[in-house]
C-alpha positions in Angstrom: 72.9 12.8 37.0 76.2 11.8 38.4 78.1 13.1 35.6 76.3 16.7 36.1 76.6 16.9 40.1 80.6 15.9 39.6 81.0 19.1 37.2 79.0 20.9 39.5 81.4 20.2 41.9 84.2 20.5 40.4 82.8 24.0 39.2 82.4 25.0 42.8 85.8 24.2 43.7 87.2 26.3 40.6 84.7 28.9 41.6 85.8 29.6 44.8 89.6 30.2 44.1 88.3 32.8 41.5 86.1 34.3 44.3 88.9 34.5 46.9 91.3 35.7 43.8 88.6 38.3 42.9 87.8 39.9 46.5 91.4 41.3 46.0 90.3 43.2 42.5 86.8 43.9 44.1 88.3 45.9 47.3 91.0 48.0 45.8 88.0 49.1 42.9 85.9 49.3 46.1 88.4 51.8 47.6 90.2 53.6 44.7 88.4 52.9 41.3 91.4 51.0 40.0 91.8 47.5 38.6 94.8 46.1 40.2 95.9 44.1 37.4 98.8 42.7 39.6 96.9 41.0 41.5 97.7 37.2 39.3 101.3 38.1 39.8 101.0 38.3 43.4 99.0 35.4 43.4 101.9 33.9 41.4 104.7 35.2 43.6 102.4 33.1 46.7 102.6 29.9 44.8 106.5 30.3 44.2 107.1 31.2 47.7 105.0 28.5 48.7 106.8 25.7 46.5 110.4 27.3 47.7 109.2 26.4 51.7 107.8 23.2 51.0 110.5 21.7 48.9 112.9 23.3 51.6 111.4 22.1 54.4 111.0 18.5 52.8 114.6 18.1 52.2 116.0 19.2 55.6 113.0 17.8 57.6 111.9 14.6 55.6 108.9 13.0 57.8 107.0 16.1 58.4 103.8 16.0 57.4 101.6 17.2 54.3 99.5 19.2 56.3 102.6 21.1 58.8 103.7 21.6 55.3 101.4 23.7 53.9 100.3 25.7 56.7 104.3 26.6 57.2 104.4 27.4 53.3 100.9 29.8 53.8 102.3 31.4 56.4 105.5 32.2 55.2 104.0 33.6 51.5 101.0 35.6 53.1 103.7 38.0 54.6 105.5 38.2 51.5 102.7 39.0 49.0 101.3 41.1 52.0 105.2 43.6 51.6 104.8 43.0 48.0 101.3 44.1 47.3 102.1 47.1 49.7 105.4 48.1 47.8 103.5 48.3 44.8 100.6 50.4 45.9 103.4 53.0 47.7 105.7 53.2 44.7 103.5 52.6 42.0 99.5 53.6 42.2 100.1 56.1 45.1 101.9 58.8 42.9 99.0 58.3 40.4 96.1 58.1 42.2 95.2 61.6 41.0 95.8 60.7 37.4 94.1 60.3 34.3 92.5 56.6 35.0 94.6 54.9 32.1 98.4 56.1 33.7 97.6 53.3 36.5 96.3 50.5 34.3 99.4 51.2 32.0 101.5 51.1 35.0 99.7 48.0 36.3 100.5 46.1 32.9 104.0 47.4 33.1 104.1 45.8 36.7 103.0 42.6 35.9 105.2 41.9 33.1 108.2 43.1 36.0 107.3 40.6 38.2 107.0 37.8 35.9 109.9 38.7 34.4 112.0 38.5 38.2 109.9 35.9 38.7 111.7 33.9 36.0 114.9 34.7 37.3 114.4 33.5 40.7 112.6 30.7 39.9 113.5 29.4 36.5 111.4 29.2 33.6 110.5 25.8 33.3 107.2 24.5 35.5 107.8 23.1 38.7 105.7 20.3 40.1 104.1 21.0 43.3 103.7 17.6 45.6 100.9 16.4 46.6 100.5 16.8 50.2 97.4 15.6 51.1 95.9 12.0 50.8 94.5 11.2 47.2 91.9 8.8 47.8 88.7 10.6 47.0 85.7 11.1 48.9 81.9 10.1 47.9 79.5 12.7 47.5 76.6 11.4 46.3 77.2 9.6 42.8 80.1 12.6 42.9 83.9 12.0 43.7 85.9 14.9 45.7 89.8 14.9 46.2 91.0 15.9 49.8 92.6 18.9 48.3 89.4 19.7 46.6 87.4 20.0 50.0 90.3 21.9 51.5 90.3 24.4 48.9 85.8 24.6 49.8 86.7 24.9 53.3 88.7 27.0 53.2 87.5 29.5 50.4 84.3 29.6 52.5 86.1 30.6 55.8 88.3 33.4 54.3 85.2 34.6 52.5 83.0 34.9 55.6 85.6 36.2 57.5 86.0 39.0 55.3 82.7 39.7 54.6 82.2 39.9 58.6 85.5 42.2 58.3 84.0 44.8 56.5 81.0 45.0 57.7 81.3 44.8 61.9 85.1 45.7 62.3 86.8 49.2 62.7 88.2 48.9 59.6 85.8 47.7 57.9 84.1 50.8 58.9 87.0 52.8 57.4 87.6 50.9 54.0 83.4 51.6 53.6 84.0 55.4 54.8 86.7 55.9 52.2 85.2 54.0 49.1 82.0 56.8 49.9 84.1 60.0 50.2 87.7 59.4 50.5 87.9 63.1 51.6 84.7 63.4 54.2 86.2 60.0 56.0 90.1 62.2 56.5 88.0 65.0 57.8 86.3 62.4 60.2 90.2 61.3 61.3 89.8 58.2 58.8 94.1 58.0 57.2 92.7 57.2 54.0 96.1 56.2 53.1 97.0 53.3 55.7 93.6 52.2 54.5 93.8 52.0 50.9 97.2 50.2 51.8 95.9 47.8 54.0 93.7 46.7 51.7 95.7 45.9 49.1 97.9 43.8 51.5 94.5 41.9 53.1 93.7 41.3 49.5 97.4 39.8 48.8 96.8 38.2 51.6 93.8 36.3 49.9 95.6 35.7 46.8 98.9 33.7 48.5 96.3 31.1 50.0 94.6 31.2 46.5 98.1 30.7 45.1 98.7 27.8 47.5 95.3 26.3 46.3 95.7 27.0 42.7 99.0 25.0 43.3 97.5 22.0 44.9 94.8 21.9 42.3 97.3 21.6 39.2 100.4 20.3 41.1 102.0 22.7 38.7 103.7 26.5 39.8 105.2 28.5 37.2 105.7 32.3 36.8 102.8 32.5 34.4 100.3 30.9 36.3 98.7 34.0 37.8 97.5 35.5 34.8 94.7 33.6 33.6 93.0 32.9 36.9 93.8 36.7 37.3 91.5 37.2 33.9 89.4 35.4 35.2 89.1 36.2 38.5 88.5 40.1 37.3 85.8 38.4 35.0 84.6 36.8 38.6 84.5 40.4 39.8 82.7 41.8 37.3 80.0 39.1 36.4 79.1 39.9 40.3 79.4 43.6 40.2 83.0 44.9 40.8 83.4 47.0 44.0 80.9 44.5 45.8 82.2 41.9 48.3 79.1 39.4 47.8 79.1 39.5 44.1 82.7 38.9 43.8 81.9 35.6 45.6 79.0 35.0 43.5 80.6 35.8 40.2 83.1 33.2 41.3 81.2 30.6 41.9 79.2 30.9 39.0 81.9 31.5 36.4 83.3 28.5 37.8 80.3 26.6 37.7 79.7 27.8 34.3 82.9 27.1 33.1 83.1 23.3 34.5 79.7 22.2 32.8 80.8 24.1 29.6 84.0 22.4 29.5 82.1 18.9 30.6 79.1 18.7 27.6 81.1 21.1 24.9 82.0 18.7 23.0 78.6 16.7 23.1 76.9 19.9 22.4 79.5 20.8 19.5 79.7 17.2 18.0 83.0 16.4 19.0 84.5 20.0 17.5 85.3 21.5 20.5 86.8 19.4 23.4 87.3 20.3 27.2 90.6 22.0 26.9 88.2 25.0 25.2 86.9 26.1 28.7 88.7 29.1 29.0 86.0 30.7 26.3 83.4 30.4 28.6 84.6 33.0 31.3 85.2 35.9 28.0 82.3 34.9 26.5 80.2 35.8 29.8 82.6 38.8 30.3 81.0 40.0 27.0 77.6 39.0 27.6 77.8 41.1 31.0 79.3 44.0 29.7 76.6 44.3 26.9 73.3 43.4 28.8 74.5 44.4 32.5 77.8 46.4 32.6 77.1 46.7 36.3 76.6 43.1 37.2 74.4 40.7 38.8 74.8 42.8 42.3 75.6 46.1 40.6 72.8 47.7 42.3 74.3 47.8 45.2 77.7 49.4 44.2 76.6 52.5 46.1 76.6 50.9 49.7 80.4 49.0 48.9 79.1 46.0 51.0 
């Protein structure tokens, strides 16, 4: 019993990075129909940026604490990734927002494989380690053991998530992100600038994946300039188990991909004889990508696509 409430834990705290990652691909779909597949590489560049402040700030301040560290490392990359995501969508998606669907998914690959590319350059291509700022001795949960970092990354997962949930649905523009995923045209008749919309979206949802790139760093203690794509993967996989374009099934496609993936990845190789080992439980979150694709290509919460919660 122990053993299963420690990987359900653990498959929480997975879960709700992929979440917070996936609200970014769930709004811009939301908004414009279009799967930002940059969205890892931003989350990426946050990690970077983050790694660059902290190391800085530990060599030219040595006794300041973990926790003045990060928050001066998240406030610093939120701005970045917030100019960077809004870059892209004005230089890249804005020109083809009236083109055939696949001209924007190309350019989207193109992009990504750009910004890993610089990212190489700036960073170097060899994995950094990322300190651990936080105590490490865990905390009991029952018969289950949780990491500081782990019940930082719950906390706050949980706070950006309701914050944005209450966003969209009680704030101005909220109001006008849900007017211009109906009818981007009716919502510029009402006075809605569909365009500063559509752009601040995909700088709130940068936003959301530099503190997901801060967290994924924590987590691994590792930042390198392909981290962002397979919790990008997956996070889309996130967004799609819960029915892309909806705010609450992004968060619970998260959470349950991640729960999924943490008690596959935990009795695998008891349920495979030893074949298949832990390091496998990245088939989990593509073989539920299939499953939802071929039995419920609108996901769990697809139903309610049409009111873009």
């Amino acid at each position: 019993m122990e053993i299963l409430l420690q990987q359900i834990l653990n498959g929480l705290v997975l879960g709700s990075v992929y979440a917070l990652i996936a609200l970014g691909y769930t709004m811009v779909y939301g908004i414009l129909q279009l799967i930002n597949f940059t969205h890892g590489e931003v989350l990426m560049v946050g990690a970077m940026v983050c790694m660059t402040v902290v190391a800085a700030l530990q060599a030219a301040f040595p006794g300041l604490p973990g926790p003045v560290l990060l928050v001066a490392a998240v406030v610093i990359a939120i701005p970045v990734c917030m100019g960077l995501s809004a870059a892209i969508e004005r230089v890249a998606y804005r020109p083809l927002r009236n083109a055939p669907r696949l001209a924007p998914l190309i350019t989207a690959i193109g992009l990504s494989i750009v910004l890993q590319t610089l990212a190489m350059l700036i960073w170097s291509p060899n994995p950094m380690v990322f300190p651990d700022l936080l105590p490490t001795d865990p905390i009991q949960i029952g018969g289950a053991f949780l990491a500081p970092k782990q019940l930082l990354i719950l906390v706050t997962a949980a706070v950006l998530m309701s914050g944005l949930i209450a966003m969209v649905q009680f704030s101005r523009l909220g109001r006008a992100m849900r007017a211009v995923s109906e009818n981007p045209k009716m919502a510029m008749l009402m006075g809605v600038n569909a365009d500063r919309v559509i752009a601040l979206t995909f700088m709130i949802g940068a936003a959301l994946a530099a503190v997901a790139g801060l967290l994924v760093a924590m987590n691994y203690n590792i930042v390198q300039f392909t981290m962002g794509f397979i919790p990008g993967l997956k996070a889309f996989t996130a967004a799609v188990l819960g029915g892309i374009g909806n705010i609450p099934g992004a968060v619970l496609g998260g959470l349950l991909l991640g729960v999924i993936e943490s008690l596959g990845a935990g009795y695998i190789g008891d349920l495979t004889g030893g074949f298949l080992g832990s390091h496998y439980q990245d088939i989990f979150a593509f073989a539920v990508l299939i499953v939802v694709l071929i039995f419920r290509p609108s996901g769990l919460l697809g139903e309610r696509v049409a009111d873009r919660a």
